[in-house]
N, C-alpha and C positions, 0 to 999 in steps of 0.2 A: 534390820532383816525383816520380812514379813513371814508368816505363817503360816502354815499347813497344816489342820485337822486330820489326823489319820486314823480310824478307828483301827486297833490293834486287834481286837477280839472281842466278847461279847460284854468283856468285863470291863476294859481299860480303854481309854482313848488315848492317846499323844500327841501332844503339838509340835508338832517340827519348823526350822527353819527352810525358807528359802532367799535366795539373794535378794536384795534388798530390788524393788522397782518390779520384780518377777511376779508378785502374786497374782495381780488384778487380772494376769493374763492367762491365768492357769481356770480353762474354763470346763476342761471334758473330764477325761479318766487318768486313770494310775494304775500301772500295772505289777507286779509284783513276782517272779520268775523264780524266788526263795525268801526267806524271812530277812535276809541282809539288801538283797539287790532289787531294785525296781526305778519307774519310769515315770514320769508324770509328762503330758499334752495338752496343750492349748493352742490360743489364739497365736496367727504370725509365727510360725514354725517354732514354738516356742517347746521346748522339752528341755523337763529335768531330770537328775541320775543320783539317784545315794548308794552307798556301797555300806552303809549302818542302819539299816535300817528304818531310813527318814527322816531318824534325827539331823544330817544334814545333806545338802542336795548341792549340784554343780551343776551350771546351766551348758546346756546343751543348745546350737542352731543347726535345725536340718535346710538345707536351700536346694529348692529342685535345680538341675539344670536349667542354664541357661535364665535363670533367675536375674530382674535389675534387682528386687527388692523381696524383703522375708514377709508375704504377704497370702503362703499358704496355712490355712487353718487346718489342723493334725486333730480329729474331733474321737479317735479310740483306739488305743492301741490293744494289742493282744496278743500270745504266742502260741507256736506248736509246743508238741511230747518233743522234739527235737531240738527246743532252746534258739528256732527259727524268732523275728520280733515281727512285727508288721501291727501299720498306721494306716487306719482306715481316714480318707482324708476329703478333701475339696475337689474339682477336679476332676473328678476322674481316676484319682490316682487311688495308689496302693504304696504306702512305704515298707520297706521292708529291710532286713539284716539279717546276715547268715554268718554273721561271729560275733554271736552275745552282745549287739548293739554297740558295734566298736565302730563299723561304717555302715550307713544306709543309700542304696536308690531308693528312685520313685518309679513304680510301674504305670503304665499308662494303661488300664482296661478297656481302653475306646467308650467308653458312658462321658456324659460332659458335665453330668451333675456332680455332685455331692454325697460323697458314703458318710453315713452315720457311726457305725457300728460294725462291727465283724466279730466271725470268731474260728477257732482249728478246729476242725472236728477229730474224733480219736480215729479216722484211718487217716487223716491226712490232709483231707479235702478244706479248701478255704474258703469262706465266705463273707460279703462283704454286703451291705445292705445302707440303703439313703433315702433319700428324695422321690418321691412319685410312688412308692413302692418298690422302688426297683433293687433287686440282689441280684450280684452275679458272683459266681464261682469258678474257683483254679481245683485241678488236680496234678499241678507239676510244681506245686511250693511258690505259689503266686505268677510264675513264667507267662502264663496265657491265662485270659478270662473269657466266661462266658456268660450269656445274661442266664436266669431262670426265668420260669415260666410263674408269675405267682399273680393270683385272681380278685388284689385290689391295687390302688395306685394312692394309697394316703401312705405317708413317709412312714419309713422302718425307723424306729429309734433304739431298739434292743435287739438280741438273740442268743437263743441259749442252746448246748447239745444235751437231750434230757439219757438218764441212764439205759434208755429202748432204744438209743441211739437214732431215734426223729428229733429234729429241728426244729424250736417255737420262736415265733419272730412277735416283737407287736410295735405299736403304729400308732401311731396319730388318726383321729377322728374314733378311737375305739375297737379300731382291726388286729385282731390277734392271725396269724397263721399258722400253719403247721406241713413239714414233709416229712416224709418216710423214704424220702432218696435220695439221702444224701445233698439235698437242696438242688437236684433238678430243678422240679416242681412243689410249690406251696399252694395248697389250697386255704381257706378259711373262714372266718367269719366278722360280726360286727356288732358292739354293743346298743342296744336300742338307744342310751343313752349319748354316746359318741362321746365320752370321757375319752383324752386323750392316754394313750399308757407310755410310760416315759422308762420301764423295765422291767423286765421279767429273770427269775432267779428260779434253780428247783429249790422245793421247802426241804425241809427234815425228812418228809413222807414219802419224797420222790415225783409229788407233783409240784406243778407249777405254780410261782407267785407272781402275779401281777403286780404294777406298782404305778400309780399317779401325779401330780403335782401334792395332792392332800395326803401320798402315803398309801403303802396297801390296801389293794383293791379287789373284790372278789371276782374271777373270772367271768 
């Protein structure tokens, strides 16, 4: 069997199983929807499912339509308040599931790159972020997408909904952004230094954390 690091809490880590030949392919996120149930996404339509916690996992394959072969990469999953799942993916697409990840499609957004990252915002609203800059967003539970308006083009790799209920994205080459509508539109900015930032998380304090290849990084 090979293994999964999962840090539990701030105190304890746990190493989990997963099926054996599965690891090497487990490259993005892990989602977690309660202390028992959660997800994990990789490379090649690769997902896994524990009902314990992590301690052990059962491989899951999602195949788009009309698929010869399992050669989409599923780069973040995430859920709504609604127990809705949805896989920010390659493509173009959007996967998604509307009974607790028993079955999923693929939405097609019309974009032809690459989403990085997504996330639910608390009224509903879905957002999906990748390649060039580019984010686009649903207000009918992923049905339609639309692009955003946002004022750079170096890749999204994170996004978070802060408690004021505005949007903070960041980016590669050092570009943080930010909306206040619901991810319409982001404006933003760019570190002199052009560290790439690889995620952002709210601190304790309710502001934002950045985060780099070397680890936490000041805004």
């Amino acid at each position: 069997m090979g293994k999964l690091k999962l840090t539990v809490n701030e105190e304890k880590t746990r190493i989990c199983k997963v099926p054996e030949g599965e690891f090497d392919f487990l490259r993005y996120t892990v989602y977690f929807k309660s202390s028992t149930e959660g997800w994990a996404v990789g490379l090649w339509s690769l997902m896994l499912h524990t009902t314990d916690g992590g301690a052990t996992w059962s491989k899951l394959t999602l195949s788009p339509p009309g698929a010869k072969k399992l050669d989409r990469n599923l780069y973040s999953i995430f859920g709504d308040r609604h127990d809705n799942l949805f896989i920010a993916c390659e493509q173009g697409s959007v996967a998604r599931s509307t009974d607790g990840g028993q079955t999923w499609t693929f939405v097609d957004t019309g974009y032809a790159g690459s989403f990085w990252t997504g996330v639910a915002l608390q009224d509903g609203t879905l957002l999906v972020g990748g390649l060039r800059g580019t984010v686009y967003r649903s207000t009918d539970g992923g049905n339609t997408w639309l692009r955003s308006n946002t004022a750079f083009r170096s890749s999204v790799t994170d996004m978070v909904e802060m408690p004021d209920k505005s949007v903070v994205t960041v980016g590669l080459d050092g570009v943080s952004s930010f909306s206040k509508d619901d991810g319409v539109s982001f404006a933003g900015k760019q570190r002199a230094d052009r560290t790439a930032l690889t995620a952002v998380v709210e601190g304790r304090d309710g502001r934002t954390v950045f985060f780099s290849a070397s680890g936490p990084i000041h805004p």
